[in-house]
SEDO-505170 format. One record per residue (C-alpha): residue in three letters; y, x negated, z; residue number from 1. Coordinates in steps of 0.1 Angstrom, whole numbers, plus 5000, padded with zeros to 4 digits. Each point is the difference from the previous one (the first is absolute). Example, Ala and Ser with C-alpha at 12.3 -4.5 7.8 and 13.67 -1.06 7.14 Angstrom:
2
   resn     py     px     pz   resi
    Ala   4955   4877   5078      1
    Ser   5034   4986   4993      2
***
This chain:
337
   resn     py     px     pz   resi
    Unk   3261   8124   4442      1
    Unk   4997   4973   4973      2
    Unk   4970   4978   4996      3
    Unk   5012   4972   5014      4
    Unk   5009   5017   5033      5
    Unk   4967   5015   5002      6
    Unk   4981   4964   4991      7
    Unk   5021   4984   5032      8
    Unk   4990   5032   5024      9
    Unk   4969   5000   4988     10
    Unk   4992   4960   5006     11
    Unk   5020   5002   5033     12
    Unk   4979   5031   5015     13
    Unk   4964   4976   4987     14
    Unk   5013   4969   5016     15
    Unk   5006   5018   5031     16
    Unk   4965   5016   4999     17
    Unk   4984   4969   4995     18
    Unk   5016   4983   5026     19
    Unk   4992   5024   5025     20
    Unk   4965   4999   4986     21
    Unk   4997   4970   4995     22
    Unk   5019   4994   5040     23
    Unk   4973   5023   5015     24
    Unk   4973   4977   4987     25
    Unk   5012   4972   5013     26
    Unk   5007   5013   5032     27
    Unk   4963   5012   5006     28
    Unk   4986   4968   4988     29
    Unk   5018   4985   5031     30
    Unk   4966   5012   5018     31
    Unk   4977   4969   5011     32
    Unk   4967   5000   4982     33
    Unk   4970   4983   5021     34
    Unk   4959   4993   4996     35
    Unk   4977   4987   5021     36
    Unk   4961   4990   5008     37
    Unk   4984   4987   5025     38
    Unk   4963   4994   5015     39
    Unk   4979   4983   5023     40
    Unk   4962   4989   4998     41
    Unk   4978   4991   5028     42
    Unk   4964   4982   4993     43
    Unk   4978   4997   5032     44
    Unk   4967   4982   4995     45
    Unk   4976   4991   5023     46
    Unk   4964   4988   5005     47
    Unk   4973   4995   5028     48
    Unk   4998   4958   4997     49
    Unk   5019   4979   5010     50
    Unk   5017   4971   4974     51
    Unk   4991   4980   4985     52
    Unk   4974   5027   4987     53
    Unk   5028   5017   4979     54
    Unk   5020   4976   4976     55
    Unk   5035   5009   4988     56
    Unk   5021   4991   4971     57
    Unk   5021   5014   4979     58
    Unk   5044   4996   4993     59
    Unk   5023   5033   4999     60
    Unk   5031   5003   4982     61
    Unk   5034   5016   5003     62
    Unk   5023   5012   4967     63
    Unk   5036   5015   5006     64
    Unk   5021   5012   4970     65
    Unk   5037   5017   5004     66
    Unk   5024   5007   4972     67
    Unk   5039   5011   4999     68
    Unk   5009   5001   4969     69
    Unk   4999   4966   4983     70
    Unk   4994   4981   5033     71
    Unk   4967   4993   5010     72
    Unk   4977   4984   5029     73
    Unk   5031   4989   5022     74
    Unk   4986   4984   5035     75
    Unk   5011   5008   5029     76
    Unk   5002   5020   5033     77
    Unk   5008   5037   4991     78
    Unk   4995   5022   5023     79
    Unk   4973   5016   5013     80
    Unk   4983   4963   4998     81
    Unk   5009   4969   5022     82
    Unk   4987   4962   4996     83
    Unk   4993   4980   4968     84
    Unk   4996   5020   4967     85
    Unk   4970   4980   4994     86
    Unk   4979   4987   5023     87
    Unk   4963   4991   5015     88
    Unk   4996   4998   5037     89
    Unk   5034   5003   5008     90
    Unk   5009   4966   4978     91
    Unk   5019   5003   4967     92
    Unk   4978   5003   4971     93
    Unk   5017   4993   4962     94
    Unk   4987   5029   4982     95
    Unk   4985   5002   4964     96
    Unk   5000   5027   4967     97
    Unk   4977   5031   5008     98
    Unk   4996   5034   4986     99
    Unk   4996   5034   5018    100
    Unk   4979   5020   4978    101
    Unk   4995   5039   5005    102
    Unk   4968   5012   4996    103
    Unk   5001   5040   5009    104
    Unk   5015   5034   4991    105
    Unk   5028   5004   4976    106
    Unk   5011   4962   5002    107
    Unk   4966   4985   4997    108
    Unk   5006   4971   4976    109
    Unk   5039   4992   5014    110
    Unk   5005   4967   5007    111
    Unk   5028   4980   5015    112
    Unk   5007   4965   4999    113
    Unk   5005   4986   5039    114
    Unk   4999   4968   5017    115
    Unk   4974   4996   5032    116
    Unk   4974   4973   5003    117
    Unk   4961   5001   5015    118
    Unk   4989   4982   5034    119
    Unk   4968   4994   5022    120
    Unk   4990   5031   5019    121
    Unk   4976   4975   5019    122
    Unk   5009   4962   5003    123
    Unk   4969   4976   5010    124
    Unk   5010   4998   5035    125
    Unk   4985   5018   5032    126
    Unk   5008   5020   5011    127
    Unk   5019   5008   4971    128
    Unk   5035   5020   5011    129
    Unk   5013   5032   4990    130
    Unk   5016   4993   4964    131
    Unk   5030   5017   4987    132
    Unk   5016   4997   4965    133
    Unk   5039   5024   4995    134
    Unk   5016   5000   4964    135
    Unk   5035   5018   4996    136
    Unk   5030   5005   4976    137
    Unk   5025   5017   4993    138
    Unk   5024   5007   4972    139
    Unk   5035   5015   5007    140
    Unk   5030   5008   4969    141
    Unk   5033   5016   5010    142
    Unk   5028   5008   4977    143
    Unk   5024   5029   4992    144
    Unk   4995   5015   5031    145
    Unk   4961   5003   4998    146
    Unk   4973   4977   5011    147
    Unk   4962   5000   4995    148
    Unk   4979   4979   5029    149
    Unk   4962   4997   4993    150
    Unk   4976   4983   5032    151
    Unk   4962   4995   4993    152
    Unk   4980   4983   5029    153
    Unk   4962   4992   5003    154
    Unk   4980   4983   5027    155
    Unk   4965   4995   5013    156
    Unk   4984   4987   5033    157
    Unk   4962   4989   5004    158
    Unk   4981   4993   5035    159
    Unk   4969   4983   5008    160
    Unk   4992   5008   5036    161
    Unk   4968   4979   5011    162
    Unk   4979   5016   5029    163
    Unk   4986   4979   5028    164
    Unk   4966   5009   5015    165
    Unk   4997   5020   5014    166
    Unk   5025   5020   4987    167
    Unk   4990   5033   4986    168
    Unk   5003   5005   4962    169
    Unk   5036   4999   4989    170
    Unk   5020   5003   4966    171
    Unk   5000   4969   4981    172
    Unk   5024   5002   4974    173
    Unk   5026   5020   5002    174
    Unk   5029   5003   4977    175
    Unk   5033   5023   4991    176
    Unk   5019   5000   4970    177
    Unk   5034   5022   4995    178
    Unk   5025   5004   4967    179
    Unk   5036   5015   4998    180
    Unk   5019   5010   4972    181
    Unk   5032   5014   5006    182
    Unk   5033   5002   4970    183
    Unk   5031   5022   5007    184
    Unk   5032   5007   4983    185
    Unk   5039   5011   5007    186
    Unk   5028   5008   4973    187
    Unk   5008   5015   4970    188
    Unk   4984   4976   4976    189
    Unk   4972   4978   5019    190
    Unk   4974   4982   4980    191
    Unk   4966   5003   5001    192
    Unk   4974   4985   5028    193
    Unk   4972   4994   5004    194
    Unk   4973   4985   5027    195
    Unk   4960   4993   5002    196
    Unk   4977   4980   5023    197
    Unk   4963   4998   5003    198
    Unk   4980   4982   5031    199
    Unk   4963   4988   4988    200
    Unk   4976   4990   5027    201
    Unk   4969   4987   4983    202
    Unk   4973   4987   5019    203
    Unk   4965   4980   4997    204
    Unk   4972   4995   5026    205
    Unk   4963   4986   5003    206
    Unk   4975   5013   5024    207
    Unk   4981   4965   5013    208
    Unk   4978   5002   5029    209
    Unk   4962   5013   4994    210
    Unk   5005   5031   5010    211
    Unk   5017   5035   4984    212
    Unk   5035   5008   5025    213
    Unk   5014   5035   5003    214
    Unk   5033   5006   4984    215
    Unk   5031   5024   5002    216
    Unk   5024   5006   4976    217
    Unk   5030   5024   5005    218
    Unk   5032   5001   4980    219
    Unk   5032   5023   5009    220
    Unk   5024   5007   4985    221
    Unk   5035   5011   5022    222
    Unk   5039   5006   5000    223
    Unk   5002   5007   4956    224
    Unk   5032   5015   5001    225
    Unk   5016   5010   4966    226
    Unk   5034   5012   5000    227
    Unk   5026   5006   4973    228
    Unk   5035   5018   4998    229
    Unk   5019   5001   4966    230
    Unk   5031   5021   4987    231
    Unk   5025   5000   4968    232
    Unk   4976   4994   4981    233
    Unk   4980   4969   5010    234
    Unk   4958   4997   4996    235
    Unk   4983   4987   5031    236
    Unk   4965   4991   5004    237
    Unk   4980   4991   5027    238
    Unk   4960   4985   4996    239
    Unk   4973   4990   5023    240
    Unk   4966   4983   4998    241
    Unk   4971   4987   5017    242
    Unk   4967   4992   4988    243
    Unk   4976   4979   5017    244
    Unk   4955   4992   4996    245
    Unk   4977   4982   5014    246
    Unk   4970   4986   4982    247
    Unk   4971   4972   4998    248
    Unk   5005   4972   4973    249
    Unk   5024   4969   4994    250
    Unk   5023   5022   4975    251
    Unk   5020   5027   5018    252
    Unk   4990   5035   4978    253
    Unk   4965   4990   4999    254
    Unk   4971   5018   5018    255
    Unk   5027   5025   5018    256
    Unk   4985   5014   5036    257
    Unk   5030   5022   5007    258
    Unk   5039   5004   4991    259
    Unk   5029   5025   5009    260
    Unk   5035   5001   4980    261
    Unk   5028   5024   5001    262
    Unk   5031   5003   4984    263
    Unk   5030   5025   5002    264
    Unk   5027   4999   4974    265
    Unk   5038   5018   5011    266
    Unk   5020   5013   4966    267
    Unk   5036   5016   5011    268
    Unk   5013   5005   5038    269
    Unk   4971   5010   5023    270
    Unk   4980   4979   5028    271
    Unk   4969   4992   5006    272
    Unk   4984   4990   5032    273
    Unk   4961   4989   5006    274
    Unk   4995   4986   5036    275
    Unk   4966   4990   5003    276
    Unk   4969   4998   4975    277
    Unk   4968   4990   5000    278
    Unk   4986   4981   4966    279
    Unk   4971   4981   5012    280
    Unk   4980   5004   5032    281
    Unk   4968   4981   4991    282
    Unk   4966   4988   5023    283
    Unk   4972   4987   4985    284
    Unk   4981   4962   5003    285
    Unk   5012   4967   4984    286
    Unk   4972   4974   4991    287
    Unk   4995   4962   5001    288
    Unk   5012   4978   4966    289
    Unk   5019   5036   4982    290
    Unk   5035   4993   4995    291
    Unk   5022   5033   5004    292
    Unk   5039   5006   4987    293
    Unk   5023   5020   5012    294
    Unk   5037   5011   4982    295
    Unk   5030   5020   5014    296
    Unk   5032   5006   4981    297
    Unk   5028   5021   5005    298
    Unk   5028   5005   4980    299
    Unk   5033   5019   5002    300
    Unk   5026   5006   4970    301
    Unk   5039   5015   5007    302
    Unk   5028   5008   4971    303
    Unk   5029   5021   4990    304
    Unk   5013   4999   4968    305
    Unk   5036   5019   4996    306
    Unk   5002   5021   4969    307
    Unk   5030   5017   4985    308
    Unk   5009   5033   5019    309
    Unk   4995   5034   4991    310
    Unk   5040   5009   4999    311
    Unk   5009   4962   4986    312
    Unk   4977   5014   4967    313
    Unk   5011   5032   5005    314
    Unk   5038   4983   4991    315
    Unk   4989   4986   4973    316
    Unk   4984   5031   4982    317
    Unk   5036   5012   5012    318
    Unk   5017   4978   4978    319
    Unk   4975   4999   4970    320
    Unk   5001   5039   5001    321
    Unk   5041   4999   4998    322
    Unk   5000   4977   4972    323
    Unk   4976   5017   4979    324
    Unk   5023   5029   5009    325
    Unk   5030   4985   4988    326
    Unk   4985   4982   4971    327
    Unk   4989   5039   4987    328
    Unk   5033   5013   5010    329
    Unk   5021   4972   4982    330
    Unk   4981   5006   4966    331
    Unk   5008   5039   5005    332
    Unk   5034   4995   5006    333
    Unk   5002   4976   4968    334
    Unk   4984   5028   4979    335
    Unk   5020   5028   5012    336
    Unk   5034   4977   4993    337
***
């Protein structure tokens, strides 16, 4: 056989090889890829006195985040959501810059650049109505066969419920806060995604009167669900968080009476399912002119990031290994001649 009949079997045997290789990775990154998280918080507060002995204040904000590739922040109606993207009490609301900003586990320090905006948990009217701010995008990039679709949704809702003697002691404020994060993939070359949103329910209030009142406090947390499914070679990651404290001062942080967080973080395909928790169950006495805080946040992070499959690299050593191979064999042949 002379060299030149061995260089074209040669070459036609490794472009064959490659191809199936090279086929075989393509078909497996046909698998969808998809990450999710999701969680609900319930505050339930109540007192023995009836308003206006217990003053409330305060403004809670919503920040959504969702990435596909390049596109970024897209309103709209994706499902699972329905209504406006942004809006307070059920009107349209234009929303502003925020940031959702991780603060536990492995992603502590994370941020991502959302829009959302802040309202009035408690207008001056009475009696003041439940309140409800929703923020949501989505981003979406199809090509090629493939797509990426990233949904992030956040949304809060605050009640004042004002007893009449001689009504029995009732909750006074009750509020509940939820996040989603959710990004899947399809194809042989999708793009990255990604998807965050954070709830904050911050709140201020004034004991007046002339007398101490008794005071409950409990915070649950419910329905965190973590799920993620990944194949060919995609990373997907899941993340949950909640932290929330109560305290006595004008500056929430200061003079901290009790707090509860938790966070779970989801690396690879797995689930993770919490559906009911207990963070703060609190009783104790409230007095006249002391101004108490309380702050609730939760925040959920989604993403998959395609990487390069095994086999497609496996190819590629396939190649660099022949030409190495043929490179040596080429300067033996031209020493032997």
């Amino acid at each position: 056989m002379t060299r030149l009949q061995y260089s074209a079997r040669f070459f036609k045997s490794l472009v064959l090889a490659v191809f199936l290789i090279l086929g075989q990775a393509g078909h497996q990154a046909l698998a969808d890829a998809q990450a999710s998280s999701r969680g609900v918080a319930d505050w339930d507060v109540g007192v023995d006195v009836i308003l206006p002995g217990f003053i409330a204040a305060a403004t809670g904000g919503v920040c959504v985040h969702a990435s596909a590739g390049t596109v970024t922040n897209t309103p709209g109606r994706p499902p699972p959501f329905v209504g406006l993207p942004f809006s307070y009490n059920g009107v349209a609301r234009a929303p502003g810059t925020c940031t959702v900003t991780i603060t536990k586990g492995a992603l502590a320090g994370s941020t991502f650049n959302g829009s959302g905006f802040r309202a009035p948990k408690f207008p001056p009217v009475a009696p003041p109505p439940p309140n409800t701010s929703d923020a949501k995008v989505w981003a979406n990039v199809a090509g090629g066969g493939s797509a990426t679709t990233s949904i992030a949704g956040a949304d809060w809702t605050s009640s004042i419920v004002v007893p009449v003697p001689p009504t029995p002691p009732i909750p006074v404020h009750t509020s509940v806060q939820s996040a989603i994060a959710t990004v899947s993939t399809f194809g042989p070359a999708p793009q990255a995604g990604r998807a965050a949103a954070e709830s904050d329910d911050p709140w201020f209030f004034t004991v007046v009167g002339d007398d101490p009142i008794a005071f409950h406090l409990r915070l649950l947390l419910r329905n965190v669900r973590l799920h993620n499914e990944a194949d060919a070679g995609e990373s997907v990651l899941s993340h949950f968080e909640a932290e929330f404290a109560f305290g006595e001062g004008t500056m929430p942080g200061s003079q901290i009476i009790a707090q509860g967080d938790f966070f779970h973080t989801l690396i690879g395909p797995g689930e993770f399912e919490r559906d009911m928790m207990t963070l703060i169950d609190l009783r104790r006495d409230l007095f006249p002119g002391h101004t108490y805080w309380l702050t609730g946040d939760i925040r959920t992070v989604a993403e998959v990031v395609p990487e390069p499959s095994t086999l497609a690299l496996l190819g590629i050593g396939v190649i660099c290994m022949a030409l190495g191979y043929r490179c040596r064999r080429s300067k033996m042949l031209a020493v032997a001649i």
